[in-house]
C-alpha positions in Angstrom: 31.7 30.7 19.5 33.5 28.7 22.0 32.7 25.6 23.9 34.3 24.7 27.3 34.6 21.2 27.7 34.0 19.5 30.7 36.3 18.6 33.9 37.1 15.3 32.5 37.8 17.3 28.8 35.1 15.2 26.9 32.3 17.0 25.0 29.0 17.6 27.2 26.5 15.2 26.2 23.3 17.4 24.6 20.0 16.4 27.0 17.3 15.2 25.5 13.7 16.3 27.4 10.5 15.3 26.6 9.4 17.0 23.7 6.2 14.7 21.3 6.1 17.7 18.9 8.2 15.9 16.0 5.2 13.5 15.7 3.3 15.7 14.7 5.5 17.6 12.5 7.7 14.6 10.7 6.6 13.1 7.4 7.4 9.7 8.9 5.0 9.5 11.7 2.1 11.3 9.7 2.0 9.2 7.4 2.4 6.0 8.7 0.0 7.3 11.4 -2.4 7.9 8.2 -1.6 4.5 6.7 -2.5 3.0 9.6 -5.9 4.5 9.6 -6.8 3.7 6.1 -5.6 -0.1 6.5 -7.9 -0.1 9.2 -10.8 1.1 6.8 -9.8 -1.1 4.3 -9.7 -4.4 6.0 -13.2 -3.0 7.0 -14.4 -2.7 3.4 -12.7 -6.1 2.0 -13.9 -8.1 5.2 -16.5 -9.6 3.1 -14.3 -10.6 -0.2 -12.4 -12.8 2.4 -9.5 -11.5 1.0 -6.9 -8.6 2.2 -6.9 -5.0 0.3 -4.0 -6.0 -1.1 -4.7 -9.6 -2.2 -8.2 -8.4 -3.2 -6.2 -5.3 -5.6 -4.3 -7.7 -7.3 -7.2 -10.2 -8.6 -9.1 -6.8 -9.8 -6.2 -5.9 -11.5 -5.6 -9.6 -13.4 -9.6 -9.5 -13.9 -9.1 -6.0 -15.7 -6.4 -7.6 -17.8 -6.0 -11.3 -18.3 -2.9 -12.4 -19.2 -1.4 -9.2 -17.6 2.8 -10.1 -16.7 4.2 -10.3 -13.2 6.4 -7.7 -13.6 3.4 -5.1 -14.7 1.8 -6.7 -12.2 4.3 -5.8 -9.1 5.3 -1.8 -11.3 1.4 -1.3 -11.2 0.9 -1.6 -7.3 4.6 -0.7 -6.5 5.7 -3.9 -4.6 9.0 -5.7 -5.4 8.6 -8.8 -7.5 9.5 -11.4 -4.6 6.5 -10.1 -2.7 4.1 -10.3 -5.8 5.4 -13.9 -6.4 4.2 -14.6 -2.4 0.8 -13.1 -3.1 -0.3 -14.7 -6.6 1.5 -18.1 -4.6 -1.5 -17.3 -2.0 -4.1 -16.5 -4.7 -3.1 -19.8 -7.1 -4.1 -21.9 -3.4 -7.0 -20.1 -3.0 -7.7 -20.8 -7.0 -8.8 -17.2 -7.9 -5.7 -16.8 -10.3 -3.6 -19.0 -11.8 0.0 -18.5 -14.0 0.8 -19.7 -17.5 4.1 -19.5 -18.5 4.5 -17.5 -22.1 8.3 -18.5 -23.1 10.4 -16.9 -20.1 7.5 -14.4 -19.7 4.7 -15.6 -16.7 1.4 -14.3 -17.4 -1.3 -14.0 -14.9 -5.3 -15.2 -15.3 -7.9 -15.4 -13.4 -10.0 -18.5 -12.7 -13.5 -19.1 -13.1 -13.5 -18.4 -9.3 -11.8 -15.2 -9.4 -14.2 -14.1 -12.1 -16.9 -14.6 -9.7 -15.1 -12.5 -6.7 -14.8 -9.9 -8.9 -18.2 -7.8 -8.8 -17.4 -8.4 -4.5 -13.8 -6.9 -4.6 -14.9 -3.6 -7.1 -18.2 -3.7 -4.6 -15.4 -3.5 -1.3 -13.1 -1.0 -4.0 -16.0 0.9 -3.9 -17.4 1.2 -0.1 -13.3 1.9 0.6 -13.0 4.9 -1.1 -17.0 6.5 0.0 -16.0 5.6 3.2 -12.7 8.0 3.7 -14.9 10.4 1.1 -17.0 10.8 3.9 -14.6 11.7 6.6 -12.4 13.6 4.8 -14.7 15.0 2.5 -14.3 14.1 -1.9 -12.2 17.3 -2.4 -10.0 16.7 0.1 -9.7 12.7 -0.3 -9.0 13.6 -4.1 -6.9 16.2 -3.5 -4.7 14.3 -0.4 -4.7 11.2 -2.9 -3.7 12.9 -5.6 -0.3 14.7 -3.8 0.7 11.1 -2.3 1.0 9.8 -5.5 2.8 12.8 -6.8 5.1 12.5 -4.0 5.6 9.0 -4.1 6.9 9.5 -6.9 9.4 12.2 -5.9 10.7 10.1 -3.1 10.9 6.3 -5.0 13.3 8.6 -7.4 15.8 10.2 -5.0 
């Protein structure tokens, strides 16, 4: 195969035309398209905790397991460290957990008040996942859940 060069002997510029196809096909739009969607569900569901899907997923997690370490903390939900600090910085203000330090270990706890949110965040948990149930149907939902986390996985390795 050969290539003729131009006049001027520089390589012909390829031309890009219109073509939308690769955002439908490319892992990268699809699923933040998807993410997108199911933030917008989850704000939804959380709306009445006060409290974000994420921040309300952390104080669940520290009311499942008082005492529970920032660093299981930040593996468990699979956010870096600096950005866990920022969110139980956030909670301590809004007094729903609070740190104790353990030697050079910081354990997490929730307050009194964060006790009480509790039953409102599982409640939100809850109306979250019956509400993408119902549009993509329980098999489907478990099934699509089920082979993110699966390839998560895959792709935090490479």
């Amino acid at each position: 195969m050969t290539t003729s060069l131009p006049e001027n002997g520089q390589p012909a510029q390829p031309t890009l035309t219109y073509d939308d196809s690769f955002t439908r096909t490319c892992l990268y739009f699809t699923t933040n398209r998807l993410s997108r969607a199911i933030t917008r569900m989850a704000d939804d569901a959380f709306a009445p905790t006060g409290l974000t899907p994420a921040y309300g997923y952390v104080v669940r997690l520290v009311i499942g397991k008082p005492g529970i370490t920032q660093k299981e903390l930040s593996d468990t939900l699979s956010i870096a460290p600096s950005t866990l600090t920022r969110f139980i910085d956030k909670l301590e203000v809004k007094k729903l957990v609070e740190r104790k330090g353990h030697g050079k270990t910081v354990l997490v706890y929730p307050t009194d008040k964060g006790n009480e949110l509790g039953p409102s965040i599982l409640e939100a948990s809850k109306r979250l996942k019956k509400n993408y149930e119902e549009v993509l149907g329980k098999d489907v939902a478990a099934m699509l859940t089920s082979n993110q986390e699966q390839m998560s996985d895959l792709m935090e390795r490479s």
